[in-house]
N, CA, C and O atoms as a GROMACS GRO file, in nm:
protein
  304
    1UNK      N    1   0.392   0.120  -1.134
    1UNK     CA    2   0.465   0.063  -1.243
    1UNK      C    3   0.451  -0.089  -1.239
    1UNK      O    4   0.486  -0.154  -1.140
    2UNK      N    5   0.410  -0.132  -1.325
    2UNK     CA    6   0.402  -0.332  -1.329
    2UNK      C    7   0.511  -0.355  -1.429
    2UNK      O    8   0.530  -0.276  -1.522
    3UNK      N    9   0.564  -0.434  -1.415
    3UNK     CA   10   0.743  -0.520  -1.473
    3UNK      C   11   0.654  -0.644  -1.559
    3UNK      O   12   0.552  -0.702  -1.520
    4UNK      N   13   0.699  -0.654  -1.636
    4UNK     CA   14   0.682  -0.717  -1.733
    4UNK      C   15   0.694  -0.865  -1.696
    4UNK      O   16   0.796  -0.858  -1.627
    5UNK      N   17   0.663  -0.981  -1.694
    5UNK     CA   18   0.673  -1.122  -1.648
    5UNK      C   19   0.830  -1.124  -1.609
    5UNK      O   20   0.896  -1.115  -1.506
    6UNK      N   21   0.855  -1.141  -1.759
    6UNK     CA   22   0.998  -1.183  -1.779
    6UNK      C   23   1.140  -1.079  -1.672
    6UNK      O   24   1.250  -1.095  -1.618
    7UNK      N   25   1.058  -0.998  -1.691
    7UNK     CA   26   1.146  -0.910  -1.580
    7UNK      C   27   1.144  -0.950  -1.414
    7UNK      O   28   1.238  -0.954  -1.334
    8UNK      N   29   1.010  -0.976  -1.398
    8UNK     CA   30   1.028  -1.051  -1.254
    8UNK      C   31   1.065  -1.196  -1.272
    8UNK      O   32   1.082  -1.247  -1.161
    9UNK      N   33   1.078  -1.256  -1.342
    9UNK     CA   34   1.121  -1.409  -1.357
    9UNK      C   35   1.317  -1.386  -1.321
    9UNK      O   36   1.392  -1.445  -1.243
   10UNK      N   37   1.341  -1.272  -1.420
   10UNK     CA   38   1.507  -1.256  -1.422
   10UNK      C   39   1.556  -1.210  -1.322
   10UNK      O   40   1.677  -1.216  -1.302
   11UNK      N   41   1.436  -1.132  -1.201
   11UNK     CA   42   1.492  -1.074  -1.055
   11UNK      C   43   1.484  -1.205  -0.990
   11UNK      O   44   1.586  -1.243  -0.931
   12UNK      N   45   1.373  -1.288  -0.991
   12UNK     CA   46   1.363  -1.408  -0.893
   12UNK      C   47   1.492  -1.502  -0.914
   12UNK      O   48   1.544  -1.569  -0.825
   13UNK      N   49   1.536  -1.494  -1.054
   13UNK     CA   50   1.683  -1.592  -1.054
   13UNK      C   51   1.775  -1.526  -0.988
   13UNK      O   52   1.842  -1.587  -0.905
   14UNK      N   53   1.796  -1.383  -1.012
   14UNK     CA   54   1.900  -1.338  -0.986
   14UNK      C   55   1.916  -1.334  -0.795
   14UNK      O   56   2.026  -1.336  -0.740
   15UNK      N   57   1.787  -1.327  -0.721
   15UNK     CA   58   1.790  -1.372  -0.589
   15UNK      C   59   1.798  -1.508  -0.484
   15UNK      O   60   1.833  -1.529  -0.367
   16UNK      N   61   1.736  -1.599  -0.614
   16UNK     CA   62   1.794  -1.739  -0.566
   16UNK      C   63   1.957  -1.771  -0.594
   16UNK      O   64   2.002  -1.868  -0.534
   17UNK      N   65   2.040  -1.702  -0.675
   17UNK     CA   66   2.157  -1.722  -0.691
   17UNK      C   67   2.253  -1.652  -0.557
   17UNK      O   68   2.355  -1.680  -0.494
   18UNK      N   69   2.177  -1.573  -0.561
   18UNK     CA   70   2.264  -1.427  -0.471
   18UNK      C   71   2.240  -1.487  -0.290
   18UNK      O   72   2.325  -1.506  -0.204
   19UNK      N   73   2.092  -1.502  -0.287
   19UNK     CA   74   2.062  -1.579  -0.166
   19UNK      C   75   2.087  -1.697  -0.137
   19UNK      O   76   2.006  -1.774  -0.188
   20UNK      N   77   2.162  -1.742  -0.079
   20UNK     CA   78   2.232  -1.878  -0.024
   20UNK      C   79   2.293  -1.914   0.118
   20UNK      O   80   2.366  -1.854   0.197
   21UNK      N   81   2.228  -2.044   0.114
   21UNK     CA   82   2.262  -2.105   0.296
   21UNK      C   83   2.432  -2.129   0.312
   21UNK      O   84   2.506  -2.201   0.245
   22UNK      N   85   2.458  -2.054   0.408
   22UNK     CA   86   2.589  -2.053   0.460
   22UNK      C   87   2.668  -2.193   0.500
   22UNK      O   88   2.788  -2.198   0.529
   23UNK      N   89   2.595  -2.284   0.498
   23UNK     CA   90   2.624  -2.438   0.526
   23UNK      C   91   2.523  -2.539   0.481
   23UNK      O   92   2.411  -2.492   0.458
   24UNK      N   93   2.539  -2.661   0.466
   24UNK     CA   94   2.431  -2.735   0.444
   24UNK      C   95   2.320  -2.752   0.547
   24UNK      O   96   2.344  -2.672   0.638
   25UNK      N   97   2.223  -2.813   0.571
   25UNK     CA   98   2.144  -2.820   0.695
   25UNK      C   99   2.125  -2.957   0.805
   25UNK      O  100   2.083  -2.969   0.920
   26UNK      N  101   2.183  -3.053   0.697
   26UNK     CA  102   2.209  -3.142   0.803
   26UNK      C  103   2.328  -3.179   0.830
   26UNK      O  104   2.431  -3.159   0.765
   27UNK      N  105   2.317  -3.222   0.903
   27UNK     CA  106   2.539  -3.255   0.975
   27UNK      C  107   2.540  -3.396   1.026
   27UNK      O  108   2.444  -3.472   1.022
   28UNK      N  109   2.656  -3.423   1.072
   28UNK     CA  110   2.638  -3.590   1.156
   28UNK      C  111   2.697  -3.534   1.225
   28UNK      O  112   2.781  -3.450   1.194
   29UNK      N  113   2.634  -3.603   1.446
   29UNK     CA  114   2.720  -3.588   1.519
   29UNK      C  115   2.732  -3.770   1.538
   29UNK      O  116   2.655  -3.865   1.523
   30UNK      N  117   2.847  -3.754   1.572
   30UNK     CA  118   2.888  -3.883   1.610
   30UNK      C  119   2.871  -3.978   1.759
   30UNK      O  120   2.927  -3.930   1.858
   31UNK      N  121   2.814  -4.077   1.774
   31UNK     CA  122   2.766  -4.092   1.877
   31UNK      C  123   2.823  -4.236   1.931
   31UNK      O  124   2.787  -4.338   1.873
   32UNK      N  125   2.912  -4.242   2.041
   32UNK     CA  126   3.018  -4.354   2.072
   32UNK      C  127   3.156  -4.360   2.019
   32UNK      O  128   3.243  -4.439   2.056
   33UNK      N  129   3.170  -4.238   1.897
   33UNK     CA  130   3.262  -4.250   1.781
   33UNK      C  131   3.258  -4.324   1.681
   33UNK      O  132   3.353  -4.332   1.602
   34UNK      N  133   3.110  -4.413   1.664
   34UNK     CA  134   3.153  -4.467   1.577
   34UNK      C  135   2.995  -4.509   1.507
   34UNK      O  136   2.970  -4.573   1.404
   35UNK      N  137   2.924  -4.460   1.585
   35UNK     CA  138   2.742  -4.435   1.534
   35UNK      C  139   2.691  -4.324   1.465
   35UNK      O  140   2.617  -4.249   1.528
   36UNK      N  141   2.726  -4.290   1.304
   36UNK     CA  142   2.684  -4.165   1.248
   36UNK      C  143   2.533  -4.152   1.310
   36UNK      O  144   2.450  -4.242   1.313
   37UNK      N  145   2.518  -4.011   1.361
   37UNK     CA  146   2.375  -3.959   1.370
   37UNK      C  147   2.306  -3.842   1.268
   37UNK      O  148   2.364  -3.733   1.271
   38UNK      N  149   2.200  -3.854   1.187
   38UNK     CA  150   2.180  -3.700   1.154
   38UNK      C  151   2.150  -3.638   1.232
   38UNK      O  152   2.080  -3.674   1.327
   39UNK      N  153   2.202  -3.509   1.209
   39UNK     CA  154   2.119  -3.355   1.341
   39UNK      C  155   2.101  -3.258   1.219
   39UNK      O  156   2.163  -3.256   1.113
   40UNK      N  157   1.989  -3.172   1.270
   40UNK     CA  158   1.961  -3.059   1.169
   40UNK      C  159   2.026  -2.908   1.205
   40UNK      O  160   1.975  -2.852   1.302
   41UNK      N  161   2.098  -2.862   1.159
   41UNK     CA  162   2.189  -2.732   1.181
   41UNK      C  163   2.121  -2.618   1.193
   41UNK      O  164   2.000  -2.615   1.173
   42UNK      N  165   2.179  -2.530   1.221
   42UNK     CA  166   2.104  -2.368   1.190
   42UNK      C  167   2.169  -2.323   1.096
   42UNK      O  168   2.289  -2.296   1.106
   43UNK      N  169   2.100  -2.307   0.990
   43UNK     CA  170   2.188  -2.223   0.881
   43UNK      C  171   2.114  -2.084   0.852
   43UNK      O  172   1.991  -2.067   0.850
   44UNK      N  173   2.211  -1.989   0.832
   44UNK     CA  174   2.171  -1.850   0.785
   44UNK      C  175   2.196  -1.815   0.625
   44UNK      O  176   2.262  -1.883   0.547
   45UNK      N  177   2.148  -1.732   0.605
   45UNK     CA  178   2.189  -1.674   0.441
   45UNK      C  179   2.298  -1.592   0.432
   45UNK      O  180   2.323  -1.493   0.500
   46UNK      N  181   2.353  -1.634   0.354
   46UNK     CA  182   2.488  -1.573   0.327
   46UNK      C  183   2.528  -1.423   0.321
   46UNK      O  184   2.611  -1.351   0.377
   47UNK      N  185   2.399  -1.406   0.195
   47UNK     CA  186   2.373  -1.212   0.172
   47UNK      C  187   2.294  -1.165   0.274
   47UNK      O  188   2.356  -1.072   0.326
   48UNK      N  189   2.190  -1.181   0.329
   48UNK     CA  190   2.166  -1.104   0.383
   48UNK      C  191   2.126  -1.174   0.540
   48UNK      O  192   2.023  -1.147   0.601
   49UNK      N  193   2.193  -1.234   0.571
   49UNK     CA  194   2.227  -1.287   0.717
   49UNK      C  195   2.104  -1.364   0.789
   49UNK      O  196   2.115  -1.431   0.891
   50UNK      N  197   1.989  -1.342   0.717
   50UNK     CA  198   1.852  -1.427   0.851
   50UNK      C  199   1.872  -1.550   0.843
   50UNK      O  200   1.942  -1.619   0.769
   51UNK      N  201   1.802  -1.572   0.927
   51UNK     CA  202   1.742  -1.750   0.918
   51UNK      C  203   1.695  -1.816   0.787
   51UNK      O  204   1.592  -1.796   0.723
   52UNK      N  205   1.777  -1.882   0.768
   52UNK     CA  206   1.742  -2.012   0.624
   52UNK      C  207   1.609  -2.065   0.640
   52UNK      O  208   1.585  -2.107   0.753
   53UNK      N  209   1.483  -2.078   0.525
   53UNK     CA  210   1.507  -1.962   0.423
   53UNK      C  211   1.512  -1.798   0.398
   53UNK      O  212   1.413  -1.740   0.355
   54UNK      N  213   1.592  -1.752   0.417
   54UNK     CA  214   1.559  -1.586   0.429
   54UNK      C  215   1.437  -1.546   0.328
   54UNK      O  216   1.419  -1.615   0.228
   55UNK      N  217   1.366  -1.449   0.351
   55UNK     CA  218   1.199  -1.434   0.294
   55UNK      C  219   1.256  -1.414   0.106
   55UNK      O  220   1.208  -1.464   0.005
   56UNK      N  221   1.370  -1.326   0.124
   56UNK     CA  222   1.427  -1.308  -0.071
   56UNK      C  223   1.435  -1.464  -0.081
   56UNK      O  224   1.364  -1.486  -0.179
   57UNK      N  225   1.472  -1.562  -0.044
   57UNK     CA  226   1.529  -1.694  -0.076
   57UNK      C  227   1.354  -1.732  -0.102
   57UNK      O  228   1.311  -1.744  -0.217
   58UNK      N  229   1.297  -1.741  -0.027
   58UNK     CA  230   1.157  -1.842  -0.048
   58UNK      C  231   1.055  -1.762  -0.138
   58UNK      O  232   0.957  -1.823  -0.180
   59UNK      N  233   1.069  -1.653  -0.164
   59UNK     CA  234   1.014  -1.596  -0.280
   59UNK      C  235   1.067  -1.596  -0.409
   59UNK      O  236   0.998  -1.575  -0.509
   60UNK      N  237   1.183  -1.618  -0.412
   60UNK     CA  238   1.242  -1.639  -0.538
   60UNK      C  239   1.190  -1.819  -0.595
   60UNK      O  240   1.141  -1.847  -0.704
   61UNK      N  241   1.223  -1.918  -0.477
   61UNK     CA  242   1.213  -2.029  -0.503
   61UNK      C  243   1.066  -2.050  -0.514
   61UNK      O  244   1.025  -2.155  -0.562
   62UNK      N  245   0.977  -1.951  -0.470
   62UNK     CA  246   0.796  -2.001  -0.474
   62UNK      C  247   0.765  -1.965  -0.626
   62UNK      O  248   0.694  -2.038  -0.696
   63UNK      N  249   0.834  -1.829  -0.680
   63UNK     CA  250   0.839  -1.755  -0.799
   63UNK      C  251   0.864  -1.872  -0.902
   63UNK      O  252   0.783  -1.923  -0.978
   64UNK      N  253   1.031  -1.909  -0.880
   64UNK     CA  254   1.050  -2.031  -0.994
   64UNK      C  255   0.961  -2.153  -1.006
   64UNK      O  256   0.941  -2.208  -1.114
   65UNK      N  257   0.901  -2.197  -0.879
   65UNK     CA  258   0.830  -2.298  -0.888
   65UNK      C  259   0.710  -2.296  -1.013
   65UNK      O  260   0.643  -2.208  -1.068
   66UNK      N  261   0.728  -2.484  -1.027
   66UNK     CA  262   0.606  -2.470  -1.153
   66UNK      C  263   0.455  -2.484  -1.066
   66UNK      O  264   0.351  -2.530  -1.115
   67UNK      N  265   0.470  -2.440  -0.944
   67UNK     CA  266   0.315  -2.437  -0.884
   67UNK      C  267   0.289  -2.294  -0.914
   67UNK      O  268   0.186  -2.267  -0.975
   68UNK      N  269   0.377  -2.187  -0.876
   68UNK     CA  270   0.363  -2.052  -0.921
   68UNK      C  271   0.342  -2.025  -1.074
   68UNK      O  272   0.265  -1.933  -1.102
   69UNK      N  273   0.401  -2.094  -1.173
   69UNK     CA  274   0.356  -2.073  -1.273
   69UNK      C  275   0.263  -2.087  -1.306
   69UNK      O  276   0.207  -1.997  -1.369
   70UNK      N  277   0.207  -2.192  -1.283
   70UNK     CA  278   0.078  -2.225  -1.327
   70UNK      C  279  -0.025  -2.181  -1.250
   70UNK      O  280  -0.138  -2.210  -1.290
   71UNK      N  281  -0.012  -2.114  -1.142
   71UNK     CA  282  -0.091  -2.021  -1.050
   71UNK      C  283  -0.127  -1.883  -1.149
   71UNK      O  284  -0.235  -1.836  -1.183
   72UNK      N  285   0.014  -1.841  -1.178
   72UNK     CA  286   0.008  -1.670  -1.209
   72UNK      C  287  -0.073  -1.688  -1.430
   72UNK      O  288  -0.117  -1.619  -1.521
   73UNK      N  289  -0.042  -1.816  -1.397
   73UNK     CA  290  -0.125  -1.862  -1.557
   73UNK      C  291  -0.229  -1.872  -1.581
   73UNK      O  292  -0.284  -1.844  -1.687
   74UNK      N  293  -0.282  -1.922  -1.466
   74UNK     CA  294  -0.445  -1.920  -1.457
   74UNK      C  295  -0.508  -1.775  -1.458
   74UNK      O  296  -0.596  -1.744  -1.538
   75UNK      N  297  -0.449  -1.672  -1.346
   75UNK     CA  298  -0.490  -1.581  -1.313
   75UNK      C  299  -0.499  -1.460  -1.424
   75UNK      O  300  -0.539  -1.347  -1.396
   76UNK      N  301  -0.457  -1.500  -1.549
   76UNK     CA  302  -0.452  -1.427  -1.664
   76UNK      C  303  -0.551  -1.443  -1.745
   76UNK      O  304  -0.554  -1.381  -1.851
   0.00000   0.00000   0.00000
């Protein structure tokens, strides 16, 4: 069965919405109390728990991208 463009365009939104990082990724630790530092966090996905980006998260976002568009445009 092949889905129609628009049908996989409306699953890829509906998984970048649904898939989301449980925290932001960078944080400050504070260093002396009074030297903001950046540090980079571990964040997981909310729905379905892996490591940020979870594989639904970076396929949805490669999908929306206008490099993918114009990839799956050519190929037509």
């Amino acid at each position: 069965m092949r889905w129609p463009e628009a049908a996989i365009d409306n699953y890829a939104a509906a998984l970048d919405v649904a898939h989301r990082p449980d925290r932001s990724r960078v944080g400050v630790r504070w260093r002396w109390r009074i030297i903001p530092r950046p540090v980079l966090q571990s964040t997981h996905c909310l729905l379905c728990e892996l490591d940020w980006p979870c594989p639904a998260a970076a396929w949805a976002q490669w999908r929306l991208s206008s490099y993918a568009r114009q990839t799956l445009s050519d190929a037509v």
